[in-house]
N, C-alpha and C positions, 0 to 999 in steps of 0.2 A: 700535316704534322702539327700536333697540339703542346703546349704546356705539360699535358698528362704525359704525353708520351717521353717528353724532355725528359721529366721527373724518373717515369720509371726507368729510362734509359740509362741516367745518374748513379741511380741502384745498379742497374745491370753491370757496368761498366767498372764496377769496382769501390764506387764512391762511397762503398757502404762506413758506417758509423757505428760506436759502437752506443749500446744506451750510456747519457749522458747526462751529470747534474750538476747544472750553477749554483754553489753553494756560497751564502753571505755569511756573516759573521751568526750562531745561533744566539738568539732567545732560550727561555728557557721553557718554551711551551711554542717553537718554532713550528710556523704550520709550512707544508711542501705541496707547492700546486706541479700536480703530473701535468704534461704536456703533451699529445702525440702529434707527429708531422712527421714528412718525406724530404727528401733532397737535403744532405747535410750539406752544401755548398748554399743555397738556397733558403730554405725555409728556416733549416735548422740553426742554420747562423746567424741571421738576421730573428730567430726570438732566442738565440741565446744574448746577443744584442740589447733585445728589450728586457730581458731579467736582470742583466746585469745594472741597468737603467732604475729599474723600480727598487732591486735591493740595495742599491745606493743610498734609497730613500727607506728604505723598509726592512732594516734588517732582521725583523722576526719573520717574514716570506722567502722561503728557498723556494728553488725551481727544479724539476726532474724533469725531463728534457730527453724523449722516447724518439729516438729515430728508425723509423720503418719502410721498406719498398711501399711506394703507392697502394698497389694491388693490397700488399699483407695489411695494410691500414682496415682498408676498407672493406675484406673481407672479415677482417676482428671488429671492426666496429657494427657490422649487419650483425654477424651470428651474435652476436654479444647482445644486441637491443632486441632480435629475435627473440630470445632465450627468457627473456625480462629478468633476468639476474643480471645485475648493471653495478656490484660493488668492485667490478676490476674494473672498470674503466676509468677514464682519467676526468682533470676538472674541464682539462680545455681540448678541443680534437681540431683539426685543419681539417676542412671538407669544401671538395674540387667545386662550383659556382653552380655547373652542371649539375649536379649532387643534391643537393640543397633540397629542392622540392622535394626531392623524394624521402629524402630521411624528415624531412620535418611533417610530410602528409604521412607516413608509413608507420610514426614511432611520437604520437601525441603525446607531449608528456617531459618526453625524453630531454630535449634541452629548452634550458635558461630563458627567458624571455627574460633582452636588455634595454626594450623602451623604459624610461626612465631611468636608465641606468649610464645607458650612452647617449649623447646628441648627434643623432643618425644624419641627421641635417648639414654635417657639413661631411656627406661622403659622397661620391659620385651616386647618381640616383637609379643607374642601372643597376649597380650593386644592391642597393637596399629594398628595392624592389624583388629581388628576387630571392630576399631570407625573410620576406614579409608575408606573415598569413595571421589571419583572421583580426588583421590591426595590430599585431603586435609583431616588432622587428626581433629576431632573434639570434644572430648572428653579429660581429664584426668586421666589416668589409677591411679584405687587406691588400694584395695584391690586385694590379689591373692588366688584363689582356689586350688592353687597345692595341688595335691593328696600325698599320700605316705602313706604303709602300718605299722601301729604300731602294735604289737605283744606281746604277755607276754613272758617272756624269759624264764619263768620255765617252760610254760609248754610244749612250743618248745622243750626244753632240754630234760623234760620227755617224748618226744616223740621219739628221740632220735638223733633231730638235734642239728647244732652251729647254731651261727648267721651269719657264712657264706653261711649256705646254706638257707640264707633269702635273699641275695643280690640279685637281677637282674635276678629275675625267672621269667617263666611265669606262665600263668594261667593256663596252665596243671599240670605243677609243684605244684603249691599254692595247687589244688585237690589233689593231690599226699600225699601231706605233711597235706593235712586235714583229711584224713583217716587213718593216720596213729597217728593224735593227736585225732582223737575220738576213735582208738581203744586203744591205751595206755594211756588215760588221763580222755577218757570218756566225752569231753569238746567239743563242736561243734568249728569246723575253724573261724565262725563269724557269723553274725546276719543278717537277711534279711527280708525285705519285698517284697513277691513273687510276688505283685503287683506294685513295684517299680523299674522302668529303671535305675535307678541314675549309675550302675555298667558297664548299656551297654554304658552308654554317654563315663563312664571314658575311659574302652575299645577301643570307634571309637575315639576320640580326642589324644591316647595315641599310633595310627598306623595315623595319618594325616588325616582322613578322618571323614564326620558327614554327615547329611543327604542331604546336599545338595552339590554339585561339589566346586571347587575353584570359578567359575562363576554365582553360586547363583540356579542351575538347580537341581529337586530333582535326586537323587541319592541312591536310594535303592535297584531294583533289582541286579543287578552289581557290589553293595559295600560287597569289602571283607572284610571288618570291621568288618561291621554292621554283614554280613552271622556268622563269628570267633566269635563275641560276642551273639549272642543269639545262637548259637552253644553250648557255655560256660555256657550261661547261663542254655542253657536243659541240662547240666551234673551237673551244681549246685544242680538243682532243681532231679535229676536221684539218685547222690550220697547221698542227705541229710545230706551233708557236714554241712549244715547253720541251725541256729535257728530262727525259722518261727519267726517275729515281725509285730506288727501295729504302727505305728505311731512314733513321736520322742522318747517319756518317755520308751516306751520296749526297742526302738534300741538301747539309752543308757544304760538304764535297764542291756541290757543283758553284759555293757563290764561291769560296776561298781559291778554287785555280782558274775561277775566271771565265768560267765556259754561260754564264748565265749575265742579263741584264740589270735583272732586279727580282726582288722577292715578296711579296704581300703578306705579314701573319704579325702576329702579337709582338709587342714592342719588347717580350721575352731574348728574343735573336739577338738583339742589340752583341750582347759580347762575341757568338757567335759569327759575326760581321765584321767584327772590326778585330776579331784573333787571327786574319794574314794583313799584317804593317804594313807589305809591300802596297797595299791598296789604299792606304790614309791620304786623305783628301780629292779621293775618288768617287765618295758617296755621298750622295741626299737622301734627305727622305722626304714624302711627299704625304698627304691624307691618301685613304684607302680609293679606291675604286669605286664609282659605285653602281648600282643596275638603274635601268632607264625606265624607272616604275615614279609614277609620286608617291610624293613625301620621304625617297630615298635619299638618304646623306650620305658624304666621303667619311662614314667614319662607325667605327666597327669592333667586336669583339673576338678572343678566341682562346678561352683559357683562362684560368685564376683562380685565385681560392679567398676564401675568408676564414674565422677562427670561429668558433660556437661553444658555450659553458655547456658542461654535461649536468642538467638536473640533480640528477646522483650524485655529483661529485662534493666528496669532505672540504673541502677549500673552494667552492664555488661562489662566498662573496670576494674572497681575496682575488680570485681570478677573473671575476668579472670588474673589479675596481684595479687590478695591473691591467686590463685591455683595454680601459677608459682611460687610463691615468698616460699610457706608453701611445698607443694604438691611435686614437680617439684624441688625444692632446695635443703630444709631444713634437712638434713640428721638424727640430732640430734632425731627432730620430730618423726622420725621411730622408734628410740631407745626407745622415751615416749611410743608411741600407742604399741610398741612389748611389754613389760614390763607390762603396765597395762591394755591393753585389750586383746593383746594374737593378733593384727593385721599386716600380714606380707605383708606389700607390696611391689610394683611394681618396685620403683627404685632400681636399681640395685647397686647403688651407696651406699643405703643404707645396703646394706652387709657387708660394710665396718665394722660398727659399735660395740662398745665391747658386746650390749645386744646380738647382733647373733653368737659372735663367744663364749661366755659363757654357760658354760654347763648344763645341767639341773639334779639336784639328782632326779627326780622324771624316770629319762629316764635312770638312771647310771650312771650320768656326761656328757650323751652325748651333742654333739651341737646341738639340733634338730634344731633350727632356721634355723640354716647355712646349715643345708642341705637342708631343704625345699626352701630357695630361692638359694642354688643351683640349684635344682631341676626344680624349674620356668623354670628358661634360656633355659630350654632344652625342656619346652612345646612343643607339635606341633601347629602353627598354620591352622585353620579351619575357612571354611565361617559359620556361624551359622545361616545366612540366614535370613528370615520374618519370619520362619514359624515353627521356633524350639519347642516351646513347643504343637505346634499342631504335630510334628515329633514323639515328647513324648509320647501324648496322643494316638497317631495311636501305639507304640511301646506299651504301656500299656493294650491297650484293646485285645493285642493277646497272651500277657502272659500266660493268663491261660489256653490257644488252646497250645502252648509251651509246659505248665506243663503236659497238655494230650497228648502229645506224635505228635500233628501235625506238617509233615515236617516244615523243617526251608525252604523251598522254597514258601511253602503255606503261611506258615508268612513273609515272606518277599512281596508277590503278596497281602497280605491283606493289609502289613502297606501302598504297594507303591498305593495300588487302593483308602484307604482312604486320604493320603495325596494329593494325584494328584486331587481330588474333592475340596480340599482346600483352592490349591495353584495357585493364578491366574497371 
């Protein structure tokens, strides 16, 4: 389970919004930067947020502020840049990290290039790497996906660990210490759905590698990564370490009544972890996992998005000077979105702040903020390529040949045969 699917779930679930506009005191020649983004809890609150910020200072710039299901986004943004008539679209669009390569190799042209515009240098470098093509940065990095493993401390303890021996394991280890909390605890290691890749992405991003090369070429049969992690994954599924899940409400499900140890994904969870009280001062978090490959680190992505100017768009200096001025600046701004939506992003600058070095009762007093965007710094960066979630879909459909026992060379000749059909 990803970020994406959080998001569309948001939608699904009722969260819908209706279209909305921050409006500041007008000018008489007021110019309105369109906005489009998902998650009104989320995205949309946190840049209604930042408009409210900039027209403080600027009240000739209102904000129109489009709130849409994930999916309806970025179906209207493809047919729309397809079509090359692009005067409906807005100044600024939220596009998922995954995404990125593709609309920016598929629709040259199409947006803003903001070197010089922004100082990309003080944003996590996994981020900027991957809105980066042909020298020029063109995006805003916003939100961060870092991964990191949160655990219940008792019943690690009652299994008969510390929480040193949660620090900077791998994923052999993590099995090790999962059969040993479901023989003394009775409690599965964590929650899974056996049809969901979400664990192999964090895996290959967490040793440097994803399905395509640094140069954009697929990269499957070859990749030690990828082989380490579905490897891992056939001892998941061999051990029955995890509690089989469907969809978002089980995966939650299974930390908030208790039946699960701990969980590994994007530091997104956070509220979702800490929404049953009865469990406050039950939880740690620890760095990610990692695969017993060199040059693999405890530390990992899985989900996020950044903002991007639409070329086309009528307010696109105004909108690129609110992303630099809020986005790219404003440090405070971090302090608000961490606090009240649980959003850690990208500058790094904003670590600085007292909301991330303050401890959390629900974690023990720990710092968790401060360690996840510790954490960040130390992503690897990876090409994520055109063709990522068609990488997914080929990694999904051989799961369950996986869980029956089919070499991991078979799976790997199947993901690399159906992707290579894909990829032109």
């Amino acid at each position: 389970m990803n970020f994406a699917k959080r998001s569309t779930l948001s939608a699904m679930i009722g969260l819908a919004l209706s279209t909305s506009g921050l409006m500041a005191s007008h000018a008489a020649h007021a110019g309105e930067v369109t906005i489009w983004a998902w998650d009104p809890n989320f995205n949309i609150a946190i840049m209604q947020e930042a408009a409210k910020r900039y027209t403080a200072k600027h009240p000739g710039v209102t904000f129109k502020i489009v709130d849409m299901a994930k999916a309806d986004l970025e179906q209207k943004l493809q047919t729309t840049l397809a079509s090359g008539v692009t005067k409906n679209l807005p100044d600024i669009v939220l596009v998922e990290d995954y995404n990125a390569p593709k609309y920016l190799r598929s629709f040259p042209g199409a947006f803003e290039s903001l070197s010089g515009k922004v100082d990309h240098k003080g944003f996590a470098n996994y981020k900027v790497n991957l809105m980066t093509l042909g020298g020029k940065v063109y995006g805003l990095p916003f939100d961060t996906g870092t991964t990191g493993m949160y655990y219940r401390t008792d019943l690690i303890k009652q299994a008969g660990f510390s929480d040193k021996d949660m620090q900077n394991i791998t994923w052999d280890r993590f099995i090790e210490i999962g059969k040993q909390v479901e023989a003394k605890t009775g409690k599965k290691m964590f929650a899974m759905d056996p049809q969901d890749g979400g664990l192999i992405r964090v895996m290959m991003q967490g040793a440097g590698r994803w399905y395509f090369d640094k140069d954009g070429k697929l990269d499957i049969k070859s990749n030690p990564a990828l082989r380490a992690a579905l490897e891992t994954q056939a001892k998941f599924l061999k051990t029955g370490i995890y509690k089989p899940t469907s969809g978002w409400g089980e995966w939650v499900g299974a930390l908030n009544k208790g039946d699960v140890a701990s969980i590994t994904t994007g530091v997104w969870i956070t509220g979702s972890v800490k929404a049953e009280a009865s469990q406050s001062g039950k939880w740690a978090v620890a760095p990610t996992p990692r695969l017993d490959l060199p040059g693999a680190v405890n530390a990992s992505n899985l989900g996020g998005s950044s903002w991007y100017v639409l070329s086309s768009g009528k307010e696109k200096a105004a909108a690129a000077d609110f992303l630099n001025e809020i986005y790219a600046k404003d440090v405070d701004f971090y302090q608000t979105i961490l606090q009240s939506r649980g959003a850690v992003g990208s500058l790094l600058a904003s670590r600085s702040g007292k909301a991330y070095s303050e401890g959390d009762a629900f974690f023990g007093g720990d710092k968790v903020w401060q360690k996840f965007s510790d954490w960040m710094g130390k992503v690897p960066s990876v090409n994520y390529g055109m063709y990522t979630y068609e990488g997914d879909a080929a990694v999904a459909a051989q799961l369950q040949g996986l869980a029956q026992g089919m070499p991991v060379d078979k799976v790997l000749e199947n993901i690399h045969n159906q992707l290579a059909s894909q990829v032109k």
